[in-house]
C-alpha positions as CSV (number, residue, x, y, z in Angstrom):
1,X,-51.0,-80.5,30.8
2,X,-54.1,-78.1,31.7
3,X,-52.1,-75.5,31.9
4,X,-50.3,-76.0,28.4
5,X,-54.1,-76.2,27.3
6,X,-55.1,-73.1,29.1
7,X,-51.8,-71.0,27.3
8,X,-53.1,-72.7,23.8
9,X,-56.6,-71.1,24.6
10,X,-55.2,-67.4,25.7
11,X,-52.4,-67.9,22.1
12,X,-56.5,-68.2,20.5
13,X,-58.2,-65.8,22.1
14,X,-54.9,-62.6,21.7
15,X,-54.7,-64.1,17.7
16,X,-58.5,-63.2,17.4
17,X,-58.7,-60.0,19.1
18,X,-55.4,-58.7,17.6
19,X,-57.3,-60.0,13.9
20,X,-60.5,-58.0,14.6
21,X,-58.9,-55.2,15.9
22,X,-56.6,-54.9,12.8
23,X,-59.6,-55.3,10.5
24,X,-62.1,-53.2,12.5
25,X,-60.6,-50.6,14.3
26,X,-56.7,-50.1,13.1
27,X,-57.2,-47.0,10.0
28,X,-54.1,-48.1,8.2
29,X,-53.3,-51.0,6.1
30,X,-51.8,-54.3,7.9
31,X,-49.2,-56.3,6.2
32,X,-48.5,-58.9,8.4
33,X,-49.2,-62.6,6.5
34,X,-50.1,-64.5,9.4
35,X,-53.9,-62.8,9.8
36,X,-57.1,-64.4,10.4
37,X,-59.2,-61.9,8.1
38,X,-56.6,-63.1,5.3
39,X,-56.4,-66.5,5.7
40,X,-60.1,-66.0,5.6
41,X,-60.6,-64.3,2.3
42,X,-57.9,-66.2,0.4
43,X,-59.9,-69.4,1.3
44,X,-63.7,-68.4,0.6
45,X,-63.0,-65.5,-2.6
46,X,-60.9,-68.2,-5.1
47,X,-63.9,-71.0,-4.4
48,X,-66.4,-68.8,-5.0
49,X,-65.0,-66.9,-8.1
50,X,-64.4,-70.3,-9.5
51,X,-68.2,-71.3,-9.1
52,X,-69.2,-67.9,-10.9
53,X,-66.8,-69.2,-14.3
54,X,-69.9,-72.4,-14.7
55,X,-73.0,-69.3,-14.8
56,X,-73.0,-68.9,-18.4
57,X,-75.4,-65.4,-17.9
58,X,-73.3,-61.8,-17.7
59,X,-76.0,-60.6,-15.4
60,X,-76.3,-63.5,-13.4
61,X,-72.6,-64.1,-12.4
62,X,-72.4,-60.8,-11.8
63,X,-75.3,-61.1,-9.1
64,X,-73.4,-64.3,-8.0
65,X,-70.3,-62.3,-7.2
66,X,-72.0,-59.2,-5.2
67,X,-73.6,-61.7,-2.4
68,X,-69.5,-62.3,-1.6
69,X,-69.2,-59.2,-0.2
70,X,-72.0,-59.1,2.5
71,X,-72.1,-62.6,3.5
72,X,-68.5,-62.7,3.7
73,X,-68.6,-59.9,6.7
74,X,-71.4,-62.3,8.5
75,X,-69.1,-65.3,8.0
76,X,-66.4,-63.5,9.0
77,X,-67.4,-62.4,12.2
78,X,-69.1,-66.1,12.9
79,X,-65.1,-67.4,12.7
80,X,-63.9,-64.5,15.2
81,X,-66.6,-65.2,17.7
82,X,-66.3,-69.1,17.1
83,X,-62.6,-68.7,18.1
84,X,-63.2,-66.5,21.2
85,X,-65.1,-69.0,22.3
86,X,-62.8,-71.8,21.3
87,X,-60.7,-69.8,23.5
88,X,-62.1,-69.1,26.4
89,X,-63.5,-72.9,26.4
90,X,-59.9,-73.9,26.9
91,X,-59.3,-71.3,29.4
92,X,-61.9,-72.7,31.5
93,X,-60.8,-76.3,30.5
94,X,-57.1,-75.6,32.2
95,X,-57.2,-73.1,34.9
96,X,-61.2,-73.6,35.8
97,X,-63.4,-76.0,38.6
98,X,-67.2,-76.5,37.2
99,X,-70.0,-78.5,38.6
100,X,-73.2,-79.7,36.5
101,X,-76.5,-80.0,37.3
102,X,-77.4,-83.7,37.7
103,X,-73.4,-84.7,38.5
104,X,-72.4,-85.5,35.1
105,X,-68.8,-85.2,33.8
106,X,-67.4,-81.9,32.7
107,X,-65.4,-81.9,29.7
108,X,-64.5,-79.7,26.9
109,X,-67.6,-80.1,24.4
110,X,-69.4,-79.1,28.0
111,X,-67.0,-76.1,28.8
112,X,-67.7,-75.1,24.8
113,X,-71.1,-74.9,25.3
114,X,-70.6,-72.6,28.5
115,X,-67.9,-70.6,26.8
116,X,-70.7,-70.1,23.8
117,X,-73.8,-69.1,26.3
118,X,-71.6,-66.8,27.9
119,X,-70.5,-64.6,25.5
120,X,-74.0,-64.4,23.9
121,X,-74.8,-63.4,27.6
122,X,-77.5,-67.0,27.4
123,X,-76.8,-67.9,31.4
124,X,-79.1,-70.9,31.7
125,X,-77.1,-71.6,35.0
126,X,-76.6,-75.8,34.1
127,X,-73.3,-75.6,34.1
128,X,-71.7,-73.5,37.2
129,X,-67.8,-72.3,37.3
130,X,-67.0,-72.7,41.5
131,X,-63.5,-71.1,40.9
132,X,-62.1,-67.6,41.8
133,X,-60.5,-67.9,38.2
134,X,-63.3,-69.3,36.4
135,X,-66.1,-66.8,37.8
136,X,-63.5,-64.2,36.7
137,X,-63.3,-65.7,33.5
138,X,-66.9,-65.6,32.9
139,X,-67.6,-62.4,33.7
140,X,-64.6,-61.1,31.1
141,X,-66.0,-63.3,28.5
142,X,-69.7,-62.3,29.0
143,X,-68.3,-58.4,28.5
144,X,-66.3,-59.2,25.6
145,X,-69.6,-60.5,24.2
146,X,-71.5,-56.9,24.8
147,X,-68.4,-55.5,23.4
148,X,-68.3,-57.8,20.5
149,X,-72.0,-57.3,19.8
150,X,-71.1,-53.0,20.4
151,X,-68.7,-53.2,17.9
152,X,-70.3,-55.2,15.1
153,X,-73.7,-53.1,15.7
154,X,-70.9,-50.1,14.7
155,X,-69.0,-51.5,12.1
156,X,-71.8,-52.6,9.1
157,X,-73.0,-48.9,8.8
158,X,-69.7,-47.7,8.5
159,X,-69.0,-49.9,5.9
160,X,-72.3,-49.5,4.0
161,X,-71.5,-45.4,4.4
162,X,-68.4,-45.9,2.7
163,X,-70.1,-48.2,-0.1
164,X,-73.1,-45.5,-0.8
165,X,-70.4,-42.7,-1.1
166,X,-68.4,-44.7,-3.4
167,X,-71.6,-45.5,-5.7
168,X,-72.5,-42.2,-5.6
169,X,-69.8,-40.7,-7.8
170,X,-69.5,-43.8,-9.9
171,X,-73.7,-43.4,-10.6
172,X,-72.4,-39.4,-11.8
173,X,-69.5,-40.9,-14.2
174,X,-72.7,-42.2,-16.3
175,X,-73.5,-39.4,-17.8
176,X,-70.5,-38.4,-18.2
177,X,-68.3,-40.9,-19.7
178,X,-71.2,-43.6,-20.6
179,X,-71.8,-47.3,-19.5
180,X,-69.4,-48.9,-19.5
181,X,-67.2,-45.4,-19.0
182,X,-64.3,-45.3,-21.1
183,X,-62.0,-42.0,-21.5
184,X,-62.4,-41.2,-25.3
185,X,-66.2,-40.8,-24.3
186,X,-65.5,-38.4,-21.6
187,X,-63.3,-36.0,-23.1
188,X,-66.2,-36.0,-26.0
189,X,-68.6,-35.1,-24.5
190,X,-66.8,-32.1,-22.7
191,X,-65.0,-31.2,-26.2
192,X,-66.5,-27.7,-26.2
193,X,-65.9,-26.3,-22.6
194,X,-64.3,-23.4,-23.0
195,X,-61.1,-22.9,-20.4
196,X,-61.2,-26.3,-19.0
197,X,-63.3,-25.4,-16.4
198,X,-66.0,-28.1,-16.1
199,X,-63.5,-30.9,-17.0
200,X,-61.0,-29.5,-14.4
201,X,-63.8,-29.4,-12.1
202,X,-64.7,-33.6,-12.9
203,X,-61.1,-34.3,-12.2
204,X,-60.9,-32.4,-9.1
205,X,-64.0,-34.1,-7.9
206,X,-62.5,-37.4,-9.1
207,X,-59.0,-36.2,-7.4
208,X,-61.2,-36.5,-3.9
209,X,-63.0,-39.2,-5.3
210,X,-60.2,-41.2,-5.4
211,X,-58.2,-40.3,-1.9
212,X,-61.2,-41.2,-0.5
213,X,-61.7,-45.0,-2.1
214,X,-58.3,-45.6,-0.8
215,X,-58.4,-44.7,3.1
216,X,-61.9,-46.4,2.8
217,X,-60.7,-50.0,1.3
218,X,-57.4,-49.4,3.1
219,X,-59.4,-49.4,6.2
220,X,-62.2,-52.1,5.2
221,X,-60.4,-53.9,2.6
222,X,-63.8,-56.1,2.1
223,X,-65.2,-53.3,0.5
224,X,-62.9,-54.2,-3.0
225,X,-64.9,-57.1,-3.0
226,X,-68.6,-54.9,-3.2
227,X,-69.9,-54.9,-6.4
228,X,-72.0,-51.6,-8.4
229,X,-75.5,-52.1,-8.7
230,X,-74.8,-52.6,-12.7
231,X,-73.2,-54.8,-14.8
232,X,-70.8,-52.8,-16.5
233,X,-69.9,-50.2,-13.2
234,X,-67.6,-50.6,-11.0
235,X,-65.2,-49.0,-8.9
236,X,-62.5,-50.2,-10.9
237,X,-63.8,-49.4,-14.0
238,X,-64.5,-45.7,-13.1
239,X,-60.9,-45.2,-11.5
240,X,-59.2,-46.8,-14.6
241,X,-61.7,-44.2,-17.0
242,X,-60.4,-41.8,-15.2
243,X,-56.5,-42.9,-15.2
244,X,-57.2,-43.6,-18.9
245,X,-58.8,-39.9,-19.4
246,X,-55.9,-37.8,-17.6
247,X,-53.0,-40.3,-19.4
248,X,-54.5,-38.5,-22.8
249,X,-54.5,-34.9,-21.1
250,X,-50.9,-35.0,-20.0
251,X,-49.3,-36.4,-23.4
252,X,-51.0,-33.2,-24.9
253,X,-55.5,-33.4,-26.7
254,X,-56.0,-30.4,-28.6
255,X,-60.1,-29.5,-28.9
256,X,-61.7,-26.6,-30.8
257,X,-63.5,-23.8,-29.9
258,X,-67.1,-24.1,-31.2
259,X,-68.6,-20.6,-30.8
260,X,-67.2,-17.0,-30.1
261,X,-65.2,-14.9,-31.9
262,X,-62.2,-17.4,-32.5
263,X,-61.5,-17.8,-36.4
264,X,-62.7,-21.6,-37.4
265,X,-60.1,-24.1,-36.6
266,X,-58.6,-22.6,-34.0
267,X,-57.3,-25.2,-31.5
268,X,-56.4,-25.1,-27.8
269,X,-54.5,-27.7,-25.7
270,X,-56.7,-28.9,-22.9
271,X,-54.7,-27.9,-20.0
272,X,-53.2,-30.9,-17.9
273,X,-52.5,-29.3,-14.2
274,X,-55.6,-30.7,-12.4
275,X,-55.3,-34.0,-15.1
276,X,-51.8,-34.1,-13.0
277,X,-53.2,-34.4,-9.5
278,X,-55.7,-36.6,-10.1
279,X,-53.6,-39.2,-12.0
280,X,-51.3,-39.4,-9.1
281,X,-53.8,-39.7,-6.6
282,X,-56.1,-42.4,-8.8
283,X,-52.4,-43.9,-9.6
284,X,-52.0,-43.9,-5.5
285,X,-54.9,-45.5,-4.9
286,X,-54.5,-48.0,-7.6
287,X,-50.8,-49.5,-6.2
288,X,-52.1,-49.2,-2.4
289,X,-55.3,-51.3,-3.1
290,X,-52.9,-53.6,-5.2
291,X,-51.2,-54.7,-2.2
292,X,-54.2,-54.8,0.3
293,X,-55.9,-57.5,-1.6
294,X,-52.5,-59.1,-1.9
295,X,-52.2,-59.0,-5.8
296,X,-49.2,-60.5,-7.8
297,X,-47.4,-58.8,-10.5
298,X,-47.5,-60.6,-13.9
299,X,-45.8,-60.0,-17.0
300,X,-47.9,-61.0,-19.4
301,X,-50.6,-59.2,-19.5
302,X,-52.1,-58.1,-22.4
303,X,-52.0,-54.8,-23.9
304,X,-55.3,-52.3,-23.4
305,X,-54.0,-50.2,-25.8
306,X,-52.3,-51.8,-29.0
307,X,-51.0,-50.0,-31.8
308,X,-53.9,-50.5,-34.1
309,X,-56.8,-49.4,-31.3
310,X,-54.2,-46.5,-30.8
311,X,-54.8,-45.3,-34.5
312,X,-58.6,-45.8,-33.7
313,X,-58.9,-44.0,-31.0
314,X,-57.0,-40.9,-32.6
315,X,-59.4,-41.1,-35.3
316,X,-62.4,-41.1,-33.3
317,X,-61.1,-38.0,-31.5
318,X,-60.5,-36.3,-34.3
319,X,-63.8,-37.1,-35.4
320,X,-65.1,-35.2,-32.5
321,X,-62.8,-32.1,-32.8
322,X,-59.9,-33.5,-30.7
323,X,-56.4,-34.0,-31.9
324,X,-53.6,-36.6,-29.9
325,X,-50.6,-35.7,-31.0
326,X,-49.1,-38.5,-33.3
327,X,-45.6,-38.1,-32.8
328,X,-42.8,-40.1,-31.4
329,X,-42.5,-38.3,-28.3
330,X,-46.1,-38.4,-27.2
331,X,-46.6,-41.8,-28.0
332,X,-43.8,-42.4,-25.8
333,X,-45.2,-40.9,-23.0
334,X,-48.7,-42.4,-23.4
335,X,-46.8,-45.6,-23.3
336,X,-44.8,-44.6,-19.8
337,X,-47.7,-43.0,-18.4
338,X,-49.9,-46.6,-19.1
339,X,-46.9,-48.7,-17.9
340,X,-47.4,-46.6,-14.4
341,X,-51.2,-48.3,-13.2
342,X,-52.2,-50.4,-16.2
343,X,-50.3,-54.2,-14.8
344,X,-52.2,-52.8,-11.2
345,X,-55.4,-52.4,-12.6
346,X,-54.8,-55.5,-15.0
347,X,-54.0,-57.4,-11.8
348,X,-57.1,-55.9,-10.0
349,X,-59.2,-57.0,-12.5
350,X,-58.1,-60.4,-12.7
351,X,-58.3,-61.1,-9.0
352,X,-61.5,-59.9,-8.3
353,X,-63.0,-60.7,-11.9
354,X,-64.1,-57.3,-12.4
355,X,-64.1,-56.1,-16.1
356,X,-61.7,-53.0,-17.1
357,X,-63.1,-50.2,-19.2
358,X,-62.6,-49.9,-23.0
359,X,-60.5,-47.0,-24.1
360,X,-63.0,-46.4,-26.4
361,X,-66.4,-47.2,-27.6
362,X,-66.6,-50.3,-30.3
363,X,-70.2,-49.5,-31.1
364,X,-72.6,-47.1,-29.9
365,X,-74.8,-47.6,-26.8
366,X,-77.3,-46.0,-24.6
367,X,-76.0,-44.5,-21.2
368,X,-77.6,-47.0,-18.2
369,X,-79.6,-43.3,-17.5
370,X,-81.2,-43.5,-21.1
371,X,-82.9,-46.9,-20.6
372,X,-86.1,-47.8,-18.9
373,X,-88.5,-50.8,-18.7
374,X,-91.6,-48.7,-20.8
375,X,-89.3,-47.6,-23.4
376,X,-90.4,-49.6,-26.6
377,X,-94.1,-49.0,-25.6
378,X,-93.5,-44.7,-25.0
379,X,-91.4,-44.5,-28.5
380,X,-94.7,-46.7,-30.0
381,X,-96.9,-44.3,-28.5
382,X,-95.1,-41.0,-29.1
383,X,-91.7,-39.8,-27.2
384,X,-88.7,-41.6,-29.0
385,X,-86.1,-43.5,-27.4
386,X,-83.1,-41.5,-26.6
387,X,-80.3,-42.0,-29.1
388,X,-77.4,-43.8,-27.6
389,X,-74.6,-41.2,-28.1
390,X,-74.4,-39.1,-25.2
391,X,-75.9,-35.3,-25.0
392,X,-77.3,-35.6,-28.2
393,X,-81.1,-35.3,-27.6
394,X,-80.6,-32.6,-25.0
């Protein structure tokens, strides 16, 4: 019987090290079911979400939702180390000898609390293994401990690095594409740069951008579940902006030249090559991170883009000097270039209540930049509040 006990123990103790290996040290994505890191987030995420639907305050629930991300990493680690020492408690119950101060009987709640002041290296010495096998299991556990402690002490900055380099580019998109971000925005407010350059340049950066969110939450998948420090950022929004933004650039936007010596009206097409490369990689990123968080496909989702917004979002374009083409063809590939990441990113949303981007603006707004806490008292006094349209005051 002890040693059945002592097997069920090392079964524990393998299950938890091969778990926080996987989710600590392995770089690549795990797709085994049967995982403790899994089980874990599948249990805590949907109970929590579901508490967030009763706080009736945007703001709020969206506070509500960014503690799941850090706590869950503390709570996380509390369920490896309580298993290792579930484990090696069991270890010690079925191949291990003990004696007590004061003669009293050992029995597993006693070997529990030994397995626990062991590997937080505690050694208050009431409770003695006499043993071979028992001294030698103390001393493994009480290195795992240092080694548990080494790695943990090692594995919050990396993830916190990977979380501030992530913000980072989503802080720049502000400026760029507005607050919430949306793609009509973005290729508005870069209508009159000539030869693609800067736009090409955004895309390439968000090309990178978005290679790098995948080996990051393929790695540390809890970092999905980090929120922006606003309401309406987040990494989901910015990638699907940017999916959104090169869609329109590969069916074909025309823009016009606003100074030199071209005659008035003059058009160009916006070129797509670098709009190419970062679709696929954002589209990458999108399907990978799909299956990390263990997202199901569903058919009925409904449609970001239906006919009638399509016909408002070409007149807003226009508005600004940019022609979609209208024909059968390009509508056609708009619709087969959505249908390649918009059920993924619909499906992201949904799962980790995260709200997807507009394609464009409903009513005008100030960028997050443009607002500030003295604002109504400066334009009272003098300086005027900045419009909410983009580059405007500039």
């Amino acid at each position: 019987m002890h040693i059945v006990i002592a097997l069920f123990g090392l079964a524990i103790l393998l299950f938890v090290l091969l778990d926080a290996f996987e989710t600590i040290l392995l770089p690549r994505r795990v797709s085994r079911t049967y995982r403790i890191t899994t089980w874990f987030y599948r249990a805590t995420w949907l109970p929590w979400a579901r508490v967030s639907l009763s706080i009736k305050s945007p703001s709020r629930r969206e506070s509500f939702l960014g503690y799941f991300g850090p706590l869950s990493l503390i709570f996380l680690l509390a369920v490896w180390a309580f298993g290792l020492i579930c484990g090696f408690a069991l270890l010690q119950y079925g191949v291990g000898e003990h004696v007590q101060l004061g003669q009293e009987k050992i029995g597993l709640a006693t070997l529990l609390y030994l397995s626990g002041s062991t590997l937080f290296t505690l050694g208050f010495g009431d409770v003695t293994p006499v043993s071979g096998l028992a001294r030698a299991l103390s001393v493994v556990e009480a290195g795992m401990g240092f080694a548990f402690l080494g790695v943990v002490i090692g594995y919050l900055p990396v993830i916190y690095a990977s979380f501030s380099r992530r913000e980072a580019q989503i802080s720049l998109l502000d400026a760029r594409a507005g607050s919430p971000p949306s793609a009509a925005e973005l290729l508005r407010r870069f209508r009159f740069c000539q030869d693609n350059t800067v736009l090409d340049a955004i895309f390439r950066d968000w090309e990178h951008w978005a290679a790098e969110v995948l080996e990051s939450h393929i790695s540390y998948p809890v970092l999905c579940f980090f929120r922006s420090q606003h309401t309406n950022q987040s990494w989901l929004a910015a990638l699907t902006a940017i999916l959104d933004a090169t869609a329109l650039v590969l069916v074909g936007v025309e823009t016009r030249v606003k100074t030199g010596a071209v005659e008035p009206g003059f058009a160009a097409t916006i070129k797509p090559e670098q709009a190419k490369l970062t679709f696929a990689m954002a589209r990458h990123a999108v399907v990978d991170l799909t299956q990390v968080i263990g997202v199901q496909y569903s058919p009925g989702t409904p449609d970001r883009l239906a006919p009638a917004d399509l016909l408002r979002l070409r007149e807003s374009l226009a508005r600004d000097g940019l022609r979609l083409p209208s024909t059968p063809e390009a509508e056609q590939k708009l619709r087969k270039l959505r249908s390649l990441y918009e059920p993924y990113v619909q499906g992201l949303a949904v799962r980790l209540h995260l709200d997807l981007p507009p394609w464009i603006r409903t009513a005008p707004r100030r960028d997050n930049w443009q607002g500030g806490p003295w604002d109504a008292g400066l334009s009272a006094h003098g300086p005027a509040t900045p419009p909410a349209d983009g580059y405007e005051h500039f």
